[in-house]
C-alpha positions as CSV (number, residue, x, y, z in Angstrom):
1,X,13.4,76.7,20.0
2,X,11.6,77.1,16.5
3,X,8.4,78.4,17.7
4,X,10.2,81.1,20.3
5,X,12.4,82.1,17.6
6,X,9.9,82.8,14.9
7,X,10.2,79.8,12.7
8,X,6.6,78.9,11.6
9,X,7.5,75.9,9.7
10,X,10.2,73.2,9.2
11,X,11.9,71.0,6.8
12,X,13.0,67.8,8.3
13,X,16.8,66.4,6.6
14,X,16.9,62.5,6.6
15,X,19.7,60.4,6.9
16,X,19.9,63.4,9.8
17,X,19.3,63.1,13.6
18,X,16.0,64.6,12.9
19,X,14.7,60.5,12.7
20,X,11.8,61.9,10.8
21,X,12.6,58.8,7.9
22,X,10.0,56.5,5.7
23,X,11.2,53.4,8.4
24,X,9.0,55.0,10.4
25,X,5.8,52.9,11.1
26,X,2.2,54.0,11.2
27,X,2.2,54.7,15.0
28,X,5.9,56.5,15.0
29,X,4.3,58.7,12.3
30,X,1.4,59.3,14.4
31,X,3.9,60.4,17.0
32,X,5.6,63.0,14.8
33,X,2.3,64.4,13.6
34,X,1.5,65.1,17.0
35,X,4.6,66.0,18.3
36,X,4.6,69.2,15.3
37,X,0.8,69.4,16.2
38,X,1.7,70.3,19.6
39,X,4.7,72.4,19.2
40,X,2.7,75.3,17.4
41,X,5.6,74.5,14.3
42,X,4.1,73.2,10.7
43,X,6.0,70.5,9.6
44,X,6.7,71.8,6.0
45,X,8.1,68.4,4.6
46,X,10.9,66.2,4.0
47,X,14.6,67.3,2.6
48,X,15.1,63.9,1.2
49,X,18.5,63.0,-0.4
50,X,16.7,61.8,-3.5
51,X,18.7,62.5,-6.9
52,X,18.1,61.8,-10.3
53,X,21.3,62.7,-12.4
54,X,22.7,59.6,-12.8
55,X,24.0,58.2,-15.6
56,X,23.0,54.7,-14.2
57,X,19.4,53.8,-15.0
58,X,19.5,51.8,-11.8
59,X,20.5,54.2,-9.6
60,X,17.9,56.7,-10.8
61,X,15.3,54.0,-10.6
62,X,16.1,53.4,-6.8
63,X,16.1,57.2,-5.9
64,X,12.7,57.3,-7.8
65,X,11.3,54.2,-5.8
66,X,12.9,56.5,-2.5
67,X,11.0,59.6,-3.1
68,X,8.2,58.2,-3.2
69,X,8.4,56.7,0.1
70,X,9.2,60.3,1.3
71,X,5.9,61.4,-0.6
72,X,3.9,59.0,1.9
73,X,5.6,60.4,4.4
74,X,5.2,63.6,4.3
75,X,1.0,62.6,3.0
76,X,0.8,60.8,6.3
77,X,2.7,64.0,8.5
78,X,0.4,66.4,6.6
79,X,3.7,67.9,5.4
80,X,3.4,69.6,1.8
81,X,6.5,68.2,-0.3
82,X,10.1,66.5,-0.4
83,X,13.0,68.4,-1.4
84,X,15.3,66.1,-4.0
85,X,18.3,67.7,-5.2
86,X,20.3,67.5,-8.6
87,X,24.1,67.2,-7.0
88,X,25.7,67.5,-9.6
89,X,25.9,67.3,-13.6
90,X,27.4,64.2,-15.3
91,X,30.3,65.8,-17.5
92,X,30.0,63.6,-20.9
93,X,26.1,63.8,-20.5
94,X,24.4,66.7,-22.4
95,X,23.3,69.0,-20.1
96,X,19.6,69.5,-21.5
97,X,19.6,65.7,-21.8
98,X,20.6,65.3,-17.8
99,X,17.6,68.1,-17.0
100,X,15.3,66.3,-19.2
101,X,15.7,63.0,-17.3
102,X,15.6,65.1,-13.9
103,X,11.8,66.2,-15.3
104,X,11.1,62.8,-16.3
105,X,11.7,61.1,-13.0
106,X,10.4,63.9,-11.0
């Protein structure tokens, strides 16, 4: 559908029916690479649900250790990057202070 509709490239969503996730094993991921390979459609990369605005260290920590899993992903797909997203802005958090730890973990 991609491919006869134009679309040069994709960005796979995880946690999504695309299945595209860093479970995947080294032969799955073989799979996938081929799969794109032989569809004629780039596989762009991951749009991970990675986010470090957190107040809790912890919880910033864990999406941290997460996107990195999707880095190796995407390296082993020959994809070119993860999308994380800021969702949001804590409200008694300092909003340069929030963007500074956003750059920090990134």
């Amino acid at each position: 559908v991609c491919k006869a509709s134009g679309i040069a490239a994709v960005e796979c969503r995880t946690t999504h029916k695309h299945g595209v996730e860093p479970t995947l094993n080294t032969d799955e991921r073989k799979k996938v690479k081929a799969q794109f390979a032989d569809s004629g459609v780039l596989f762009w990369g991951c749009g991970s649900i990675c986010e470090f605005h957190a107040v809790d260290q912890k919880v910033v920590q864990k999406n941290i250790d997460d996107c990195k899993k999707f880095i190796q992903l995407v390296a082993d797909l020959g994809g070119k990057g993860v999308k994380v997203r800021p969702n949001g802005l804590p409200k008694d958090v300092p909003v340069e202070k929030t963007l500074e730890q956003i750059g920090k973990s990134l």
